[in-house]
MOPAC internal coordinates of N, CA, C and O (Angstrom, degrees):
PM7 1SCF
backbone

  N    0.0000 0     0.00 0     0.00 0    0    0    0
  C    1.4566 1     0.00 0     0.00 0    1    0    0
  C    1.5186 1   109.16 1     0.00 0    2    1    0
  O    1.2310 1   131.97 1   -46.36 1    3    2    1
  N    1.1382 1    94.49 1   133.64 1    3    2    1
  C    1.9510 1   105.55 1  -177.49 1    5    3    2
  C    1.9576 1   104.79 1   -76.31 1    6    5    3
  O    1.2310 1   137.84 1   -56.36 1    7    6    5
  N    1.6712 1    83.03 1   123.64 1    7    6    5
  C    2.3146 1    73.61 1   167.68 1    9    7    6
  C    1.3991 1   119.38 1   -53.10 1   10    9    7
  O    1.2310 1   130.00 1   -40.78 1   11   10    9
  N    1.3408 1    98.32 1   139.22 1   11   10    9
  C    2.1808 1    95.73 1   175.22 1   13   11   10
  C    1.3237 1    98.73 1    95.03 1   14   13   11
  O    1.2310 1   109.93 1   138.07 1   15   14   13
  N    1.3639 1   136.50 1   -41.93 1   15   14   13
  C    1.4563 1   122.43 1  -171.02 1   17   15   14
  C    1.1609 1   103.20 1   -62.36 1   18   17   15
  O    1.2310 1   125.26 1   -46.93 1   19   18   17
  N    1.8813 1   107.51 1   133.07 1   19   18   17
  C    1.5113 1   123.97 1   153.58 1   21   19   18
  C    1.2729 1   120.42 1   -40.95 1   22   21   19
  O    1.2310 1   126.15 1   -55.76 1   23   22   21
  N    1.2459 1   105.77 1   124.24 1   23   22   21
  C    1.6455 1   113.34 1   145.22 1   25   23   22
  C    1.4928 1   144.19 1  -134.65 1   26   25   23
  O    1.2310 1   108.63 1   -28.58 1   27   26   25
  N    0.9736 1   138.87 1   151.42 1   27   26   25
  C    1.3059 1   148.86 1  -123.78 1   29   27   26
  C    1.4317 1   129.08 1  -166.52 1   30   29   27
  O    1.2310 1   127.22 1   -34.15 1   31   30   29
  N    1.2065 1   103.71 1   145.85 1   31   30   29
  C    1.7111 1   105.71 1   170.42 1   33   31   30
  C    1.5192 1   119.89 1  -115.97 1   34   33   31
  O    1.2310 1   114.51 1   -61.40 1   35   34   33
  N    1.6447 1   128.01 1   118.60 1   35   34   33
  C    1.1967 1    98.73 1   170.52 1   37   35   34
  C    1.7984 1   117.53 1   -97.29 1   38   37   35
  O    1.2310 1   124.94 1   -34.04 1   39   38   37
  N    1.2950 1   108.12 1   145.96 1   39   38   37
  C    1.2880 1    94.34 1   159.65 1   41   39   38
  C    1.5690 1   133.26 1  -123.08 1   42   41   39
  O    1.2310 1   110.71 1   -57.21 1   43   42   41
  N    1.4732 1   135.08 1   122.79 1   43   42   41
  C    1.2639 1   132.62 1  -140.84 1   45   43   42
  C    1.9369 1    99.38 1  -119.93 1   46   45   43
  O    1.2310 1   125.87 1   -34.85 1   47   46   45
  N    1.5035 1   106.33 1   145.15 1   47   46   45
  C    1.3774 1   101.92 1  -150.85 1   49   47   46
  C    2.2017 1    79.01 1  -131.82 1   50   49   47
  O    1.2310 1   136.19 1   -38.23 1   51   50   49
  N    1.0521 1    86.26 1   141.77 1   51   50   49
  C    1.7000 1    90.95 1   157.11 1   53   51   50
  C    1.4335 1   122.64 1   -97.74 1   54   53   51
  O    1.2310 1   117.79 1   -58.57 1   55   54   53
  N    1.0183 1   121.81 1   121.43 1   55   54   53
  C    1.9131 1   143.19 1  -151.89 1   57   55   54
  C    1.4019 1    83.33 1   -91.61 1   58   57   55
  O    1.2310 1   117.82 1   124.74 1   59   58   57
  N    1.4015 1   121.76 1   -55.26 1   59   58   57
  C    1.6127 1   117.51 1  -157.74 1   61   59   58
  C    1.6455 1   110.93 1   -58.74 1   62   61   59
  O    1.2310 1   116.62 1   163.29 1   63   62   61
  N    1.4955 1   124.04 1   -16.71 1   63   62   61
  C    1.3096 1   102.45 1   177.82 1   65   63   62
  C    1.5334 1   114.05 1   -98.20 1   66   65   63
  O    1.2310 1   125.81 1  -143.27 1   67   66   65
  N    1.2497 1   106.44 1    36.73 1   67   66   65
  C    2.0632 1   101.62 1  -172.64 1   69   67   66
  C    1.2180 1   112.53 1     5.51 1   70   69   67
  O    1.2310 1   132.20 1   -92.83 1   71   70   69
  N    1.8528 1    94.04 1    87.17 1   71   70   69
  C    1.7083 1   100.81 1   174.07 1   73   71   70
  C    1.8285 1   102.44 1   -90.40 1   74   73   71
  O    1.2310 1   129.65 1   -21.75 1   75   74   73
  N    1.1263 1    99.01 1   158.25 1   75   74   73
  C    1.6557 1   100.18 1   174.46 1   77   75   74
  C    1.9461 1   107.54 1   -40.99 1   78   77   75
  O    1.2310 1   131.15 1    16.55 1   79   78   77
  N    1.2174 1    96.08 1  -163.45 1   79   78   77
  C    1.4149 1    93.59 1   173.00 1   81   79   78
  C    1.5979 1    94.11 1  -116.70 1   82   81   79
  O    1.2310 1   108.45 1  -179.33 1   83   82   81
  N    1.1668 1   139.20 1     0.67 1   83   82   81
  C    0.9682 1   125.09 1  -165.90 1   85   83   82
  C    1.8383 1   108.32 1  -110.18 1   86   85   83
  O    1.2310 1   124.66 1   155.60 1   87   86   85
  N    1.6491 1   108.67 1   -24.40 1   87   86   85
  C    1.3672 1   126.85 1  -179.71 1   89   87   86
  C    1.9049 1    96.59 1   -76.95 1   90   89   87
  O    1.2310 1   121.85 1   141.50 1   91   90   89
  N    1.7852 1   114.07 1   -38.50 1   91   90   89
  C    0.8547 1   108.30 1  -171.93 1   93   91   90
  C    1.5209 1   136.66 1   -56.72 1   94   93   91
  O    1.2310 1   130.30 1   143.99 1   95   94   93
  N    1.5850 1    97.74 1   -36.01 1   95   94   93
  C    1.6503 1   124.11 1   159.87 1   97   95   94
  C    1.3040 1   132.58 1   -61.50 1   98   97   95
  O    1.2310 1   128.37 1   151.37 1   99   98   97
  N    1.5187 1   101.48 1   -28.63 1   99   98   97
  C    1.7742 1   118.42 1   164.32 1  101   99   98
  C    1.4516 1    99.48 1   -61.67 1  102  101   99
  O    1.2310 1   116.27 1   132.38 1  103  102  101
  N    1.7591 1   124.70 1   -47.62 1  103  102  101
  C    1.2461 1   116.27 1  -145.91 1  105  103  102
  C    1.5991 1   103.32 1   -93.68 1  106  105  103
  O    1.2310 1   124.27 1   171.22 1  107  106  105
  N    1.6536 1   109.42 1    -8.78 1  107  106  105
  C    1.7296 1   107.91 1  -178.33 1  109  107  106
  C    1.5781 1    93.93 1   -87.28 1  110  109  107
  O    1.2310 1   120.00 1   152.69 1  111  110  109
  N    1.3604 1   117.61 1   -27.31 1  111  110  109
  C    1.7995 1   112.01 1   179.01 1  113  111  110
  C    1.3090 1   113.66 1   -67.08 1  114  113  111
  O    1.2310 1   111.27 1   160.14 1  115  114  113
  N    1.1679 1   134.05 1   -19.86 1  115  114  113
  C    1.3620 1   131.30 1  -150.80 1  117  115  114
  C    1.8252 1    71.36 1   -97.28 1  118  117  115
  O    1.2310 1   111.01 1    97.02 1  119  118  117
  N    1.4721 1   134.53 1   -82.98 1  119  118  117
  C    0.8805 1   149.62 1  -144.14 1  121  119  118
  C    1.6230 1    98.58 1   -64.97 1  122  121  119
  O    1.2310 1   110.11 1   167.39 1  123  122  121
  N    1.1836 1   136.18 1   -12.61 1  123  122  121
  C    1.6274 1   133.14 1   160.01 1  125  123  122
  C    1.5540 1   115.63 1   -85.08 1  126  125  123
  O    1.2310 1   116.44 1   150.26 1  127  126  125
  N    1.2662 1   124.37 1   -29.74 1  127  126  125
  C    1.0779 1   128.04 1  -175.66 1  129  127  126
  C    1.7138 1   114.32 1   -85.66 1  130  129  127
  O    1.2310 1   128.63 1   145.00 1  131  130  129
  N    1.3442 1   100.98 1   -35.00 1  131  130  129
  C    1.7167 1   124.84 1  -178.23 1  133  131  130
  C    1.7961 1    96.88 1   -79.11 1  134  133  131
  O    1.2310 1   119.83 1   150.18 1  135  134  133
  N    1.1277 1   117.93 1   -29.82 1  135  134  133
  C    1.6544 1   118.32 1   173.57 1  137  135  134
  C    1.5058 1   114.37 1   -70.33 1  138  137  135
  O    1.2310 1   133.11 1   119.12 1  139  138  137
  N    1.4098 1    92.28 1   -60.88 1  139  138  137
  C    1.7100 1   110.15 1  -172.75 1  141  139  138
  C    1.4797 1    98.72 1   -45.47 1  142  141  139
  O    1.2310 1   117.94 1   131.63 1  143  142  141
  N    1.4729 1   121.52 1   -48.37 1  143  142  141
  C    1.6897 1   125.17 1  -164.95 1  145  143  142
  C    1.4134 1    94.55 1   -73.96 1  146  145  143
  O    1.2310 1   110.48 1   120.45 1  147  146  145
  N    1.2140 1   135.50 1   -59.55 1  147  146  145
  C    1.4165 1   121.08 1   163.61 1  149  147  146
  C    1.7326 1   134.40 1   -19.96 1  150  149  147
  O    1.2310 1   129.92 1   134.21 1  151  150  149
  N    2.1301 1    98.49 1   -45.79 1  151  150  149
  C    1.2136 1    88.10 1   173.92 1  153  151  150
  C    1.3589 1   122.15 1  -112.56 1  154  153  151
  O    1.2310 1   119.82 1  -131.46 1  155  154  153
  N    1.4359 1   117.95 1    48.54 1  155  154  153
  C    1.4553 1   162.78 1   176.12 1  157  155  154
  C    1.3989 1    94.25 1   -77.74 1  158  157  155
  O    1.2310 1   133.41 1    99.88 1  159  158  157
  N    1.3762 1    91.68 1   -80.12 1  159  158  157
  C    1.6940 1   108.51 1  -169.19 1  161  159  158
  C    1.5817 1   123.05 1   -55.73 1  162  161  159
  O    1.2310 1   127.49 1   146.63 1  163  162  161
  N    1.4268 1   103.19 1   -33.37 1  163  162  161
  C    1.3017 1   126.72 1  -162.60 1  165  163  162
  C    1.6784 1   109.96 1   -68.12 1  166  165  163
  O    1.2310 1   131.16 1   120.41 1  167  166  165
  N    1.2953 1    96.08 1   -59.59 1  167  166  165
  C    1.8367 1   128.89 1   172.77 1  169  167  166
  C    1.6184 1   120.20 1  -168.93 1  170  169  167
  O    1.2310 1   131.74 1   -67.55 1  171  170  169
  N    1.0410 1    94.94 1   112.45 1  171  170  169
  C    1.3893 1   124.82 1  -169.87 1  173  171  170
  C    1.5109 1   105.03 1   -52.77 1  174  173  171
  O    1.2310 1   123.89 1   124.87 1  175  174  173
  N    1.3717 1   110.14 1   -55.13 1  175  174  173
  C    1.4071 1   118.19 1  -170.61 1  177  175  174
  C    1.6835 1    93.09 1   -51.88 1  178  177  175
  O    1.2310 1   122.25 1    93.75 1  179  178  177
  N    1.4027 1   113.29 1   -86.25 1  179  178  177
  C    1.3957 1   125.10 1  -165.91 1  181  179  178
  C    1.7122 1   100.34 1   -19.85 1  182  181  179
  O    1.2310 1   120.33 1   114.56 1  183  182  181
  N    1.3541 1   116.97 1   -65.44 1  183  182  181
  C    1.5679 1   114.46 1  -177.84 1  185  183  182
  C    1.4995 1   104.97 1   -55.56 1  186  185  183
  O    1.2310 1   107.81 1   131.62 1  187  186  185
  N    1.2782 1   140.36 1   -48.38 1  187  186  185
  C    1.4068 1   121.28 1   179.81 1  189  187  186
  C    1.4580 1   111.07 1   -83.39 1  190  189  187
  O    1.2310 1   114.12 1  -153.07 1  191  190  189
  N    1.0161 1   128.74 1    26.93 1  191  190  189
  C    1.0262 1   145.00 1  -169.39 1  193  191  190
  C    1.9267 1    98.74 1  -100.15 1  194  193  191
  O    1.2310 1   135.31 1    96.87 1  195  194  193
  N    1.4209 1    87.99 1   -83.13 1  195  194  193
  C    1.4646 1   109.65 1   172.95 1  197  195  194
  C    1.7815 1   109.88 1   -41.53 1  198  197  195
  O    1.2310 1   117.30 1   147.44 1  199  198  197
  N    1.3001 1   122.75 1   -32.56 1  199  198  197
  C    1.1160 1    97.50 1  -155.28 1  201  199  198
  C    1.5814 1    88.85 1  -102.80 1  202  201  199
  O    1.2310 1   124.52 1   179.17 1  203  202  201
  N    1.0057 1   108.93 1    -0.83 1  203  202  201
  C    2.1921 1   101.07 1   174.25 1  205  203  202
  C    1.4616 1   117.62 1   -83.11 1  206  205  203
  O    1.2310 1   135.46 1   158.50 1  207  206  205
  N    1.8606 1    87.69 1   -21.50 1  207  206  205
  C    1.9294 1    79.83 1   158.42 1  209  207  206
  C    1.2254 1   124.06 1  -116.00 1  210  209  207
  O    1.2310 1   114.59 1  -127.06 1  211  210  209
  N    1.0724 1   127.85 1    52.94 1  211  210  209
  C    1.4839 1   131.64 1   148.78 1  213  211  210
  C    1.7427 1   109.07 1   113.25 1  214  213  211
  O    1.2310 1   121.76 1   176.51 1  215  214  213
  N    1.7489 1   114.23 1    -3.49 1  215  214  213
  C    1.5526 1    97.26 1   176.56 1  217  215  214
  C    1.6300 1   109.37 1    65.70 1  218  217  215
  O    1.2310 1   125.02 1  -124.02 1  219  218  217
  N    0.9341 1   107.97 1    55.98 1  219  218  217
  C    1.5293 1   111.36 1   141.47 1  221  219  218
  C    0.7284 1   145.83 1   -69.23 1  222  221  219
  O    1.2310 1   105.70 1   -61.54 1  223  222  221
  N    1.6082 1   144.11 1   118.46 1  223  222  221
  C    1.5464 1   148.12 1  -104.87 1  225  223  222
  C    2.0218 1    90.25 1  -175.95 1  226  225  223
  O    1.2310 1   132.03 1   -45.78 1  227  226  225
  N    1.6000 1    94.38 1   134.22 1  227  226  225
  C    1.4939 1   101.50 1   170.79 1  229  227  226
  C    1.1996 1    88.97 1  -151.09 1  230  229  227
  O    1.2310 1   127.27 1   -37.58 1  231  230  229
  N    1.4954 1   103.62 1   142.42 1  231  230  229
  C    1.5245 1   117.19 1  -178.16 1  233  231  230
  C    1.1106 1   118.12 1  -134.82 1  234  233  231
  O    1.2310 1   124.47 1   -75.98 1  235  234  233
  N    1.5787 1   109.03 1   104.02 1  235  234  233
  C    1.7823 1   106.40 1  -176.58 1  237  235  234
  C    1.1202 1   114.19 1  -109.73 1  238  237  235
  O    1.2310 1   115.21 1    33.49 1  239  238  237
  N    1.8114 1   126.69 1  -146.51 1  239  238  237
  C    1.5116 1   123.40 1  -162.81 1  241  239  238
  C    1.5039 1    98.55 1  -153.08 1  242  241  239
  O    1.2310 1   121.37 1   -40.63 1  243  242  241
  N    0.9739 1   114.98 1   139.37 1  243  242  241
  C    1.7376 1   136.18 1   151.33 1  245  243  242
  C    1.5042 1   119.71 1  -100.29 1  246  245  243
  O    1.2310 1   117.02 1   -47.30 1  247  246  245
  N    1.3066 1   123.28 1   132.70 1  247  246  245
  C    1.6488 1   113.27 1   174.67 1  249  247  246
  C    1.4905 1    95.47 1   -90.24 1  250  249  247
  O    1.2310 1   105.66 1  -161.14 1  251  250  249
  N    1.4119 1   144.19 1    18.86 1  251  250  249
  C    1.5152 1   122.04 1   160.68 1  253  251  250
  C    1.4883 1   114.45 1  -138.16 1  254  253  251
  O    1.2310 1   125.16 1   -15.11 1  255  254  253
  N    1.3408 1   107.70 1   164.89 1  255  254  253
  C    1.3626 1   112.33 1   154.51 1  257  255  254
  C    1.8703 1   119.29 1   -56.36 1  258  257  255
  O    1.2310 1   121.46 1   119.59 1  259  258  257
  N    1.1309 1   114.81 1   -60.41 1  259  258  257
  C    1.6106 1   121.19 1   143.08 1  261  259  258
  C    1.6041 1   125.04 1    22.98 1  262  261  259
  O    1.2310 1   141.51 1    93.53 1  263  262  261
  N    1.5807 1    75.84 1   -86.47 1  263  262  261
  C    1.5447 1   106.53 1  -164.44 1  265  263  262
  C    1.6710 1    98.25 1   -58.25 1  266  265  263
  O    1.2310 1   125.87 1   123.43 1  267  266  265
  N    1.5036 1   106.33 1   -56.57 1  267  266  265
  C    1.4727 1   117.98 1  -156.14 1  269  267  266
  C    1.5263 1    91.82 1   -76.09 1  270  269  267
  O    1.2310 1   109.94 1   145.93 1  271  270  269
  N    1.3727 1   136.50 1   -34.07 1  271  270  269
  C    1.7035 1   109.32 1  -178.37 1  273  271  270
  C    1.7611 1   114.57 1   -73.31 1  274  273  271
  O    1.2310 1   126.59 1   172.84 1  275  274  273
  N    1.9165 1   104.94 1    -7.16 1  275  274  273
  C    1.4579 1   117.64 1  -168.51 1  277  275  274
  C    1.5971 1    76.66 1   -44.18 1  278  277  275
  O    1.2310 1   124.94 1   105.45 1  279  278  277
  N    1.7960 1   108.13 1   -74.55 1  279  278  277
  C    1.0266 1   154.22 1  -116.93 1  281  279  278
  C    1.6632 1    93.14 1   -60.85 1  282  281  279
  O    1.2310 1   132.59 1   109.01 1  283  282  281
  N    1.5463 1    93.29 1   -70.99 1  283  282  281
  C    1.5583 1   103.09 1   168.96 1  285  283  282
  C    1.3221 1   127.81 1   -48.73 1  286  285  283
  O    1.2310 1   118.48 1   163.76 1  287  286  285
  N    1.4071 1   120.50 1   -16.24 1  287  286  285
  C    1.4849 1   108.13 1   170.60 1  289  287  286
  C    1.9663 1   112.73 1  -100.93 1  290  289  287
  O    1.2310 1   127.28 1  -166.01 1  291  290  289
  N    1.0810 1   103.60 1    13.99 1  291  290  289
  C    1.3157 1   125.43 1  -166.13 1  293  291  290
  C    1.4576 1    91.77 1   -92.01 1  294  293  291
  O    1.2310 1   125.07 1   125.94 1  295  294  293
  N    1.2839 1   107.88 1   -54.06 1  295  294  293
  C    1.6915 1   104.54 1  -149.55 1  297  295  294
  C    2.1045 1    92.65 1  -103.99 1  298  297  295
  O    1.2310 1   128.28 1  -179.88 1  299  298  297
  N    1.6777 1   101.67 1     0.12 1  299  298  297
  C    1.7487 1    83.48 1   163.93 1  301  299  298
  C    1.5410 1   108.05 1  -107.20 1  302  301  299
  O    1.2310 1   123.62 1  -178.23 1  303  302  301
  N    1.2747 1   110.67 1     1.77 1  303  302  301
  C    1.7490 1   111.94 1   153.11 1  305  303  302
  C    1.3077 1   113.33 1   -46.54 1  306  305  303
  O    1.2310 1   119.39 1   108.65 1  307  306  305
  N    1.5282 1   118.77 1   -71.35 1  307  306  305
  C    1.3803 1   129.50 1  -136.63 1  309  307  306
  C    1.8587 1    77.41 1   -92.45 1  310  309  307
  O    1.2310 1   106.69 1  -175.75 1  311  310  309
  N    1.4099 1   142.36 1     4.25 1  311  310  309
  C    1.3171 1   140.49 1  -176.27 1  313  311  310
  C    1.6923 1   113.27 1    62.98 1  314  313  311
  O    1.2310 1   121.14 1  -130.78 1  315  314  313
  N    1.1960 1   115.42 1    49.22 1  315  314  313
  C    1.6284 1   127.22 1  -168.38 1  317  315  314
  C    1.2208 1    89.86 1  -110.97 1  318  317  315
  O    1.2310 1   119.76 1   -62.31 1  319  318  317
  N    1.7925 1   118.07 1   117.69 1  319  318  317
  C    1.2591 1   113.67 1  -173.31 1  321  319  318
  C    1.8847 1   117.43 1   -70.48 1  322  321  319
  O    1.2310 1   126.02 1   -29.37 1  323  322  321
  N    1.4394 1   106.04 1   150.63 1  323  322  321
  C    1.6191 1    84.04 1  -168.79 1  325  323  322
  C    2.1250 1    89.42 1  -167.16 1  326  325  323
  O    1.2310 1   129.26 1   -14.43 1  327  326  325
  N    1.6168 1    99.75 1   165.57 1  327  326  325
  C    1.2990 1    79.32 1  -173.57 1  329  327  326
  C    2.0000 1    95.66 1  -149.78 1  330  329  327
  O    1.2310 1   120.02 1   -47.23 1  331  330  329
  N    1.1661 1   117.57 1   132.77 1  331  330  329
  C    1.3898 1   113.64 1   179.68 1  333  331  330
  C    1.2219 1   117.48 1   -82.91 1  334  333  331
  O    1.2310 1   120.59 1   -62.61 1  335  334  333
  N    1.2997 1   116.48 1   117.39 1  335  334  333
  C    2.2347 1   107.07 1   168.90 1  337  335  334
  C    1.0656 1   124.54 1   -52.79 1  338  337  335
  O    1.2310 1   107.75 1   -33.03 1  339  338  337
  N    1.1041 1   140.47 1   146.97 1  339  338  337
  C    1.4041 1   118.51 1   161.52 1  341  339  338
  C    1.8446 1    99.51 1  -146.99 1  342  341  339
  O    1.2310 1   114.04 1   -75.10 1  343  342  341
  N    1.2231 1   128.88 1   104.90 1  343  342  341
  C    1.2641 1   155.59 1   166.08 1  345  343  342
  C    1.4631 1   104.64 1     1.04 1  346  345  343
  O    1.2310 1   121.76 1   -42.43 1  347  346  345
  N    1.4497 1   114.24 1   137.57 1  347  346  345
  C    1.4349 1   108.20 1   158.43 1  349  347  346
  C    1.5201 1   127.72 1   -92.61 1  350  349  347
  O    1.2310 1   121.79 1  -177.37 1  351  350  349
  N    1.6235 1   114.17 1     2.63 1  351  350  349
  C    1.2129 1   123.98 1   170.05 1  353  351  350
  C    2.1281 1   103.76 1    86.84 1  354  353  351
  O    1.2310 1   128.78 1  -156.01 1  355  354  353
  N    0.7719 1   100.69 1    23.99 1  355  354  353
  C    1.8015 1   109.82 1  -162.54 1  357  355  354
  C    1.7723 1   102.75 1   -78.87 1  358  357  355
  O    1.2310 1   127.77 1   153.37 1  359  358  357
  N    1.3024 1   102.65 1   -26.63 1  359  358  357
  C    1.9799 1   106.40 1  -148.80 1  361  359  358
  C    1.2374 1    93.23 1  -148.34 1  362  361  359
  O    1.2310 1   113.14 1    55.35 1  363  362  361
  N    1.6024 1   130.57 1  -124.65 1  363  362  361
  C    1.3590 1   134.03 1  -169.50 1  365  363  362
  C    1.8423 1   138.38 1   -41.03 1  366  365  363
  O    1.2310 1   133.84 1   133.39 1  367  366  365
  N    1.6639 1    90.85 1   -46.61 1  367  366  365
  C    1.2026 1   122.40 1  -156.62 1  369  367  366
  C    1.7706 1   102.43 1  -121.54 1  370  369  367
  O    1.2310 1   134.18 1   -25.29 1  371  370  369
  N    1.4706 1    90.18 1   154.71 1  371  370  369
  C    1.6801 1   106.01 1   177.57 1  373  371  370
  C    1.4406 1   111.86 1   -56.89 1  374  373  371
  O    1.2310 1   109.65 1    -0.54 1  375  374  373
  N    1.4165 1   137.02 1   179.46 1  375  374  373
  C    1.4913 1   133.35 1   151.57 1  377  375  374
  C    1.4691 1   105.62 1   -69.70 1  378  377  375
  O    1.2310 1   125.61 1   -37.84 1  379  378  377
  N    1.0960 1   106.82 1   142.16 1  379  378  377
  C    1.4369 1   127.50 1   165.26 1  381  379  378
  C    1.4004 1    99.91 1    70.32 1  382  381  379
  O    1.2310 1   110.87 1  -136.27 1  383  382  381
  N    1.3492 1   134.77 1    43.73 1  383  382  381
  C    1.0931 1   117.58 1   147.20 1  385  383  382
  C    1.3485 1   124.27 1   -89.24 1  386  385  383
  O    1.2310 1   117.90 1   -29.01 1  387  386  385
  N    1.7652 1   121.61 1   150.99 1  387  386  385
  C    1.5229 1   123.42 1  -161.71 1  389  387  386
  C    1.4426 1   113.19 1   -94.90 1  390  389  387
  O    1.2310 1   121.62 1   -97.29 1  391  390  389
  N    1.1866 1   114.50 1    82.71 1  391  390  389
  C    1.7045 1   121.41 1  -163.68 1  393  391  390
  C    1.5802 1   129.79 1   -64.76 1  394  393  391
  O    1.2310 1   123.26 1   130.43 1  395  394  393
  N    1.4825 1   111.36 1   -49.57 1  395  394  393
  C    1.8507 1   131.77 1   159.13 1  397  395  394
  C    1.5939 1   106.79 1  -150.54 1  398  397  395
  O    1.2310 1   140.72 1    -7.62 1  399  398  397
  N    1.2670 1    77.40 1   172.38 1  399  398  397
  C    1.6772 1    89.99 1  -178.14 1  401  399  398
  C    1.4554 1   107.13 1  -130.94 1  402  401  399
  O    1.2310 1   113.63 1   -40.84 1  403  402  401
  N    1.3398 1   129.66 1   139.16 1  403  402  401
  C    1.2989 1   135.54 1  -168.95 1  405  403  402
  C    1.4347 1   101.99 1  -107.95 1  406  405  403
  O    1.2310 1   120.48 1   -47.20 1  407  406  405
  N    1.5545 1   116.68 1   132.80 1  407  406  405
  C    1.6204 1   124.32 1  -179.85 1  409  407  406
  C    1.8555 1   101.27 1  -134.22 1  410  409  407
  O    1.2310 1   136.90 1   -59.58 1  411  410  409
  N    1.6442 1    84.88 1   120.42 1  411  410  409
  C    1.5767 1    94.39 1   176.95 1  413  411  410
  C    0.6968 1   132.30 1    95.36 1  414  413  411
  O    1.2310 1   109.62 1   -17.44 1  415  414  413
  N    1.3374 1   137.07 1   162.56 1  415  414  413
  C    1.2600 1   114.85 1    52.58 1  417  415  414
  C    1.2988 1   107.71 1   -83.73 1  418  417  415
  O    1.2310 1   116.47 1   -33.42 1  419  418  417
  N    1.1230 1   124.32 1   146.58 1  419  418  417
  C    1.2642 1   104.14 1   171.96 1  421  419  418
  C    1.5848 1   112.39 1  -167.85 1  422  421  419
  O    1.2310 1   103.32 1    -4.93 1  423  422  421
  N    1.3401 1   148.26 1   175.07 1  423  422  421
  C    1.7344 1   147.99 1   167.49 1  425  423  422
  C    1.7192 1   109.61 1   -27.81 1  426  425  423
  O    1.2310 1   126.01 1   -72.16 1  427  426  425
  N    1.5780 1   106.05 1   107.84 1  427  426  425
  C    1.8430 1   102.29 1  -148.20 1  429  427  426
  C    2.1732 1    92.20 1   -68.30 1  430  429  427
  O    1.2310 1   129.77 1   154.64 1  431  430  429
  N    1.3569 1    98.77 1   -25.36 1  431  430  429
  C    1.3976 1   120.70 1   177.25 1  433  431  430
  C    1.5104 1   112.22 1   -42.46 1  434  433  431
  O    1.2310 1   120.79 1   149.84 1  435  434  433
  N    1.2571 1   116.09 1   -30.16 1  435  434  433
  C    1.7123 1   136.16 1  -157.32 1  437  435  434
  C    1.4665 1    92.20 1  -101.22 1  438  437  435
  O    1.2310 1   122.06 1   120.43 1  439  438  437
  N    1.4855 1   113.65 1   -59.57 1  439  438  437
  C    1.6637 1   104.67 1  -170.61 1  441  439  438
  C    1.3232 1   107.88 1   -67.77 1  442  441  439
  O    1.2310 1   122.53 1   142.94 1  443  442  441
  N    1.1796 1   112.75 1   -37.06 1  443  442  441
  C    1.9992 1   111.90 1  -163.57 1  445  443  442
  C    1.4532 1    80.21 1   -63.98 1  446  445  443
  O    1.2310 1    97.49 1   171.10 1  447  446  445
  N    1.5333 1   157.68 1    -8.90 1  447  446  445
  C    1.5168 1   110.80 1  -179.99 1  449  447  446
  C    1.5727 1   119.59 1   -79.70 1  450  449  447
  O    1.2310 1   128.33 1   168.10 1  451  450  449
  N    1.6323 1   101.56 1   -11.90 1  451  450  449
  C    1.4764 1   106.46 1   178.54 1  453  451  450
  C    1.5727 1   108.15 1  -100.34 1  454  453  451
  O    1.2310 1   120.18 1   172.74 1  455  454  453
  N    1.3573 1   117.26 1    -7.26 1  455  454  453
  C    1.6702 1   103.83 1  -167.94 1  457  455  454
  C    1.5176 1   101.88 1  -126.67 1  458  457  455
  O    1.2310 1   123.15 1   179.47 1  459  458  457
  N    0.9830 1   111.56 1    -0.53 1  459  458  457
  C    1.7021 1   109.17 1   165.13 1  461  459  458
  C    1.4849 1   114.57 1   -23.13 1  462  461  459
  O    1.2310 1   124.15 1   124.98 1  463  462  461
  N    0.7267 1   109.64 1   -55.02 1  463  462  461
  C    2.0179 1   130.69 1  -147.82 1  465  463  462
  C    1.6365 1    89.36 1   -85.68 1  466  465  463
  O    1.2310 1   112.72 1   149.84 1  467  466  465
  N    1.2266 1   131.35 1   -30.16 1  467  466  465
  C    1.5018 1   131.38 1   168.89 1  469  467  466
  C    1.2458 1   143.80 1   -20.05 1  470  469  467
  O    1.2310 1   106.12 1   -84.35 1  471  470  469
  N    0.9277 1   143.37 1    95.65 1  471  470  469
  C    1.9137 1   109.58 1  -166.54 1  473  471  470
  C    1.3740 1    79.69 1  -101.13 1  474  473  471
  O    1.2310 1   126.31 1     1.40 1  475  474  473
  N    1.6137 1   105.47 1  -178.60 1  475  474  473
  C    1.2042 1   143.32 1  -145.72 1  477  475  474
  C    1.5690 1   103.57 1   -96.84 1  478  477  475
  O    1.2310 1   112.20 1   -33.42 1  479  478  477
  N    0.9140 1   132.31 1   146.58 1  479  478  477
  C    1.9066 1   121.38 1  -158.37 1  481  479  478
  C    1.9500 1    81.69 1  -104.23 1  482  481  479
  O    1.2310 1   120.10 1   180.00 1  483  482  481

């Protein structure tokens, strides 16, 4: 890892299933914490890296299931650690539905080539 390079977490939520607001925050935690452990494994540094400066977190939106597995198979191509939710069916939603996907932490340079186009949830 280069000194000075950004780093970051994104976390990406699906809009199309109007989850509560309160299921919705369950489902961006699962998907930051399930990322971060991903990029545990991946490179250690980068994750302790990220978290000595302050955990930076961006949280955007997809309207599909679709979009967000594009996304996720996008960023385990290029080997960008990352991790998909997928519901236990307990409260709002069916089992196995695919709710957000957590990216990173990781080179903020690396994610913006897939999440540019994002807006902000």
């Amino acid at each position: 890892m280069e000194r000075g390079e950004e780093l970051k977490q994104v976390i990406i939520i699906r809009k199309d299933l109007n989850m509560g607001l309160g299921k919705t925050v369950a489902q961006g935690s699962h998907a930051s914490l399930m990322s971060y452990l991903e990029a545990v494994k991946t490179d250690g540094k980068i994750a302790s890296a990220w978290i000595a400066a302050g955990e930076k977190k961006i949280v955007l939106k997809v309207e599909s299931e679709e979009a967000l597995k594009r996304l996720s198979d996008a960023f385990k191509y290029k080997k960008i650690p990352c991790a998909l939710v997928t519901d236990a069916g307990l409260t709002e939603l069916p089992p196995g539905t695919v709710t957000a996907l957590g990216i990173g932490p990781w080179r903020s340079s690396e994610i913006d080539v897939f999440t540019s186009g994002l807006k902000l949830l």
